[in-house]
Biotite code that builds the C-alpha atoms (Angstrom):
import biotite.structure as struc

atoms = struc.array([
    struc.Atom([0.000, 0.000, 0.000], chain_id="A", res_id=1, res_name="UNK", atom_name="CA", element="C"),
    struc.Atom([2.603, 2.616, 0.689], chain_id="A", res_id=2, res_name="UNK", atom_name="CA", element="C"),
    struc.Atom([4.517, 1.847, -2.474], chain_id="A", res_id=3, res_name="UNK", atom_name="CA", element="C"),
    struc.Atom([0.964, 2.064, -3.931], chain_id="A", res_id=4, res_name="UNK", atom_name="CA", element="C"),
    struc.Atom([0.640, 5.289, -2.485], chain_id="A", res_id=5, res_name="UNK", atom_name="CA", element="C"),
    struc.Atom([4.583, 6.662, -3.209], chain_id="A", res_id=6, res_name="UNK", atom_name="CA", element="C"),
    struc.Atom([4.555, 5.635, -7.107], chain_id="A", res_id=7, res_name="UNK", atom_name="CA", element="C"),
    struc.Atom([0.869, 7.772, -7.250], chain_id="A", res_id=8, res_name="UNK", atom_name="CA", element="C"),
    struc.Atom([2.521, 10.614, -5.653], chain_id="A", res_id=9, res_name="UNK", atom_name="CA", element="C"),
    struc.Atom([5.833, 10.163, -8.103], chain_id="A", res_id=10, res_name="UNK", atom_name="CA", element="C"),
    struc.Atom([2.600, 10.279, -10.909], chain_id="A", res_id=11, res_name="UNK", atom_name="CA", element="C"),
    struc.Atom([1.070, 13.095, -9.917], chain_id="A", res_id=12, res_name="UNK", atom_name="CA", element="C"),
    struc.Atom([2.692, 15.395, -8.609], chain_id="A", res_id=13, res_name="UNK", atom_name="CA", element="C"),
    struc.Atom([6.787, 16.367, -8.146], chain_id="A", res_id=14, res_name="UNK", atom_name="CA", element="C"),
    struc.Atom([8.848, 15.324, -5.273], chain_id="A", res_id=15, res_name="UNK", atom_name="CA", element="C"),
    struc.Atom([8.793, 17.448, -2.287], chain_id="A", res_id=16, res_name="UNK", atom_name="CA", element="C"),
    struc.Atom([11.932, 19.164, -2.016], chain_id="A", res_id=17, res_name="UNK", atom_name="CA", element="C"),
    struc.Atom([14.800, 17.399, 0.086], chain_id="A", res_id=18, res_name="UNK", atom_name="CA", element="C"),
    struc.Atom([14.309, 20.027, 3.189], chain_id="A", res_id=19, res_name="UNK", atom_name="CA", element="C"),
    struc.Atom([10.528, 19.757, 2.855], chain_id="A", res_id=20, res_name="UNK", atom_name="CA", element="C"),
    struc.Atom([10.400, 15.779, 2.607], chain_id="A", res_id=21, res_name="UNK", atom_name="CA", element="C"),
    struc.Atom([13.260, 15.384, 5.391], chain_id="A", res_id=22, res_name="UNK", atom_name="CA", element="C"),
    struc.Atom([11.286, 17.777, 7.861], chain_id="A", res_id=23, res_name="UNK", atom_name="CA", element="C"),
    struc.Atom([7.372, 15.313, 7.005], chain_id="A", res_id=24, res_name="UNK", atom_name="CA", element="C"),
    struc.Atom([9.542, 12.190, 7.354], chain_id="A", res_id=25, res_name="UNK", atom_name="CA", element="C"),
    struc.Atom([11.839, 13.066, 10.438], chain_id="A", res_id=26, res_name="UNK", atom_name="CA", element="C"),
    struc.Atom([8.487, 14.685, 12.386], chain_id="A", res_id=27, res_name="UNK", atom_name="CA", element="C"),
    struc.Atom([6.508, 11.543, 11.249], chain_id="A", res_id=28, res_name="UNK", atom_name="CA", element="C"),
    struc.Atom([9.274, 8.957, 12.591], chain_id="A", res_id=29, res_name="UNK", atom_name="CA", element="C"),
    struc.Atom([9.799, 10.950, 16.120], chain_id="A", res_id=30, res_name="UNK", atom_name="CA", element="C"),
    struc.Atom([6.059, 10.615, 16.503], chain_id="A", res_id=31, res_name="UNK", atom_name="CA", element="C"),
    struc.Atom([5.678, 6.698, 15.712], chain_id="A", res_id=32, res_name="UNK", atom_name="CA", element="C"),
    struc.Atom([8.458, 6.426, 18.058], chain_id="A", res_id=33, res_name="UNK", atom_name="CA", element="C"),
    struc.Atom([7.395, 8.816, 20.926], chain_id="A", res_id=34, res_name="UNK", atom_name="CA", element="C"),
    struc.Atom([3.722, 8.349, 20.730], chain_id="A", res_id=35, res_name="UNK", atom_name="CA", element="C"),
    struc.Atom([2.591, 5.595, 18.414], chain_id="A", res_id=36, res_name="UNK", atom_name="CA", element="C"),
    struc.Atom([4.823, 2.791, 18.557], chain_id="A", res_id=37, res_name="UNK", atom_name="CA", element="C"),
    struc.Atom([1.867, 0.304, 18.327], chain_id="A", res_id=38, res_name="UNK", atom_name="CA", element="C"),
    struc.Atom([-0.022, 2.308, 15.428], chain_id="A", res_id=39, res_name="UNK", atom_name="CA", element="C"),
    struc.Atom([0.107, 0.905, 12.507], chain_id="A", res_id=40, res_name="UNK", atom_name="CA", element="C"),
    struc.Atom([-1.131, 3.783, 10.581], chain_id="A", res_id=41, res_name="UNK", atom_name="CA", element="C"),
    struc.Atom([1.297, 5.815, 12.250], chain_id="A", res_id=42, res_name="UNK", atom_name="CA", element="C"),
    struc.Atom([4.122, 3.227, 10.763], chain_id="A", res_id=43, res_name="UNK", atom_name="CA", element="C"),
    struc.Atom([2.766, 3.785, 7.181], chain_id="A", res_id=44, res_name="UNK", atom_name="CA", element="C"),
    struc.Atom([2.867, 7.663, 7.720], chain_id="A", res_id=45, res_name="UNK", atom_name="CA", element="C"),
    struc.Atom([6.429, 7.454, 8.569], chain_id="A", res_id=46, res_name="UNK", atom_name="CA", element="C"),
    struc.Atom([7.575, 4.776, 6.232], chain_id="A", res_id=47, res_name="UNK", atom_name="CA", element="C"),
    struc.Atom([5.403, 6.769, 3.309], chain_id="A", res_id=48, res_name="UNK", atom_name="CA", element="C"),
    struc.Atom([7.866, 9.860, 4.183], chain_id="A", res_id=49, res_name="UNK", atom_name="CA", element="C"),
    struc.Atom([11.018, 7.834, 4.776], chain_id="A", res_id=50, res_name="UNK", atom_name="CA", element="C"),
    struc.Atom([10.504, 6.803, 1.108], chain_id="A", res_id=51, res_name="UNK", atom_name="CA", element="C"),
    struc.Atom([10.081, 9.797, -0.280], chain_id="A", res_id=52, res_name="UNK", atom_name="CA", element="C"),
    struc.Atom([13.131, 11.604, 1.417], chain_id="A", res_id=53, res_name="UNK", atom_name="CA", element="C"),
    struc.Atom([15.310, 9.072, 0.095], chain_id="A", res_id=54, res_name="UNK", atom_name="CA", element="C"),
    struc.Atom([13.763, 9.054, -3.121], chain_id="A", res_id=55, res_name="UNK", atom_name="CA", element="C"),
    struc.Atom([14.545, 13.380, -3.186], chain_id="A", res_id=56, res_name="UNK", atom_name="CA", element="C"),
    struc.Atom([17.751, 12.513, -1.758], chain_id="A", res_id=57, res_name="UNK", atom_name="CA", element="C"),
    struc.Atom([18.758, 10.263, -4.651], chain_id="A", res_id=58, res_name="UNK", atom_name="CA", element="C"),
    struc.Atom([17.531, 12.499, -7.148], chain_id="A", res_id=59, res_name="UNK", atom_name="CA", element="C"),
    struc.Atom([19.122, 15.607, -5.717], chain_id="A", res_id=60, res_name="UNK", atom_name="CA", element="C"),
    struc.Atom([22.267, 13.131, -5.347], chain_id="A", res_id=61, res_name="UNK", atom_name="CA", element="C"),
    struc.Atom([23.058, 13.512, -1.629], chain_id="A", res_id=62, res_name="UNK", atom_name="CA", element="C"),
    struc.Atom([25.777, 11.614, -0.308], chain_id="A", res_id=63, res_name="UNK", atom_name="CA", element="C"),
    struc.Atom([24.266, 8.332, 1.729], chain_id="A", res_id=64, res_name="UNK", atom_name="CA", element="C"),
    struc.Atom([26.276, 8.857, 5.014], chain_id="A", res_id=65, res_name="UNK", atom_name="CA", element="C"),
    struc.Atom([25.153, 12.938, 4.484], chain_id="A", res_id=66, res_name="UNK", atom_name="CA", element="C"),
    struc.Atom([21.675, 11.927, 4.106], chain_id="A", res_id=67, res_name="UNK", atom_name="CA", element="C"),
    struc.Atom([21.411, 9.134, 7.258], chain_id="A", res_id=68, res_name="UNK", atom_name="CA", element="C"),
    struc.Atom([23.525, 11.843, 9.424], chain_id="A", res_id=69, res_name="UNK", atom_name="CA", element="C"),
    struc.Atom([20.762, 14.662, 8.625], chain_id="A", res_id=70, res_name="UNK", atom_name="CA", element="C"),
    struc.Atom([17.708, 12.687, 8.771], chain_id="A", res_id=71, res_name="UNK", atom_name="CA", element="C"),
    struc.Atom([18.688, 11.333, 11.917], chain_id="A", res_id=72, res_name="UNK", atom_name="CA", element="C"),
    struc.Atom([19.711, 14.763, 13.263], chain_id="A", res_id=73, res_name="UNK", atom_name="CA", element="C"),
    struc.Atom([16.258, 16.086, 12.302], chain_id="A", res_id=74, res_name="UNK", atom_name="CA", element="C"),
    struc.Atom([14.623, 13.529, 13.639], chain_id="A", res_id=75, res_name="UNK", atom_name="CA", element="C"),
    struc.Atom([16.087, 14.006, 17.227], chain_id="A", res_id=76, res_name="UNK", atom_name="CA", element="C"),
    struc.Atom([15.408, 17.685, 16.759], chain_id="A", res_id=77, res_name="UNK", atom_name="CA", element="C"),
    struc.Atom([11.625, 16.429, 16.090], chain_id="A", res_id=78, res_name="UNK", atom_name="CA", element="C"),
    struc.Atom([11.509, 14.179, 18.905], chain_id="A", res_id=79, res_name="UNK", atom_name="CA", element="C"),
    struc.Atom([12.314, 17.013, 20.603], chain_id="A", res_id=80, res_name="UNK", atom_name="CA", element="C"),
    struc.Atom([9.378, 19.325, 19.397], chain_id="A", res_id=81, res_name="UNK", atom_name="CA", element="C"),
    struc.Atom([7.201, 17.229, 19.733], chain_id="A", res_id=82, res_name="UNK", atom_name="CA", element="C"),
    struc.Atom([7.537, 16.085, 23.427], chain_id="A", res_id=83, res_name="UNK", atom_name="CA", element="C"),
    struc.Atom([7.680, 19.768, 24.454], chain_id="A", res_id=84, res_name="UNK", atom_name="CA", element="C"),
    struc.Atom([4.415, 20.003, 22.566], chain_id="A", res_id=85, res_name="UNK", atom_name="CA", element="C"),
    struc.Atom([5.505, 22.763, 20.293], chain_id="A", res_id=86, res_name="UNK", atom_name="CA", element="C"),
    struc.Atom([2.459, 24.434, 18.508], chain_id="A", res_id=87, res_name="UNK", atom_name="CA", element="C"),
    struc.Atom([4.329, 24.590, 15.303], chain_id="A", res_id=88, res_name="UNK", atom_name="CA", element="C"),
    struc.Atom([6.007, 21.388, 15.371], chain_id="A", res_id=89, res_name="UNK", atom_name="CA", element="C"),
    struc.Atom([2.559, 19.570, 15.664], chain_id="A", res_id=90, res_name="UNK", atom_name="CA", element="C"),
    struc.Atom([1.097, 22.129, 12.622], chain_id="A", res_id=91, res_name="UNK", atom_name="CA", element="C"),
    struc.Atom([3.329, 20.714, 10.542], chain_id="A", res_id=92, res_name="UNK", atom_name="CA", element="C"),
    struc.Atom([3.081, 16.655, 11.324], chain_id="A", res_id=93, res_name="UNK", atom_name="CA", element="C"),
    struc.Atom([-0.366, 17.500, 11.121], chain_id="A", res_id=94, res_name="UNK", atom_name="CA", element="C"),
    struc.Atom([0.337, 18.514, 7.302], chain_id="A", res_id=95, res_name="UNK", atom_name="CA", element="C"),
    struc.Atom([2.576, 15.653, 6.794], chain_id="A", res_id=96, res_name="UNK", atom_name="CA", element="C"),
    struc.Atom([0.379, 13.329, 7.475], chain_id="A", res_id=97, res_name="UNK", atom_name="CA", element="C"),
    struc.Atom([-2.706, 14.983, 5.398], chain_id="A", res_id=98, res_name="UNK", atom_name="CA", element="C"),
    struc.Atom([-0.260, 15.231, 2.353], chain_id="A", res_id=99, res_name="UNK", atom_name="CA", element="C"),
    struc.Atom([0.024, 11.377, 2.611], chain_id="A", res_id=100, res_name="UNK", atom_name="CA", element="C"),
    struc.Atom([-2.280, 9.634, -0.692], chain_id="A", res_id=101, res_name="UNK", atom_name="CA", element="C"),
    struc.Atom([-5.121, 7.636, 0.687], chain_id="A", res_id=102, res_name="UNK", atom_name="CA", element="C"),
])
């Protein structure tokens, strides 16, 4: 289903850009983590974004190492946002997530 969903977004519209993509897909994995562990739908919302970072990131031809060391850095920064319950953190998983193809 999420390649389903990743290959309609490829379709129809461009690629987020690399910053946009890694900021949906780090905020998306801190909150499975954090708060949804057990969620499945939570898991494809993450995974969906984790795809399409590294899909950017291949296009835009970042380094591997570069692109593990910054989505992992963003996603600690995330973590971090989102367990302090910062208003604009959650405004924007909030728009991650409704960006995701159903």
């Amino acid at each position: 289903m999420i390649a389903l969903a990743l290959a309609v977004l490829i379709q129809h519209e461009p690629l987020p850009r690399y910053a946009d993509a890694k900021r949906c897909a780090a905020l998306t994995i801190a909150h499975r983590r954090t708060f949804a562990d057990d969620d499945p739908a939570a898991f494809d919302v993450s995974l969906f974004w984790s795809l399409v970072v590294g899909e950017r990131a291949k296009k835009d031809r970042v380094p591997h190492a570069r692109f593990e060391r910054e989505l992992a850095d963003a996603t600690e920064s995330a973590a971090r946002q989102l367990a302090a319950r910062d208003a604009t953190a959650q405004a924007a998983l909030a728009a991650c997530v409704a960006r995701v193809p159903r």
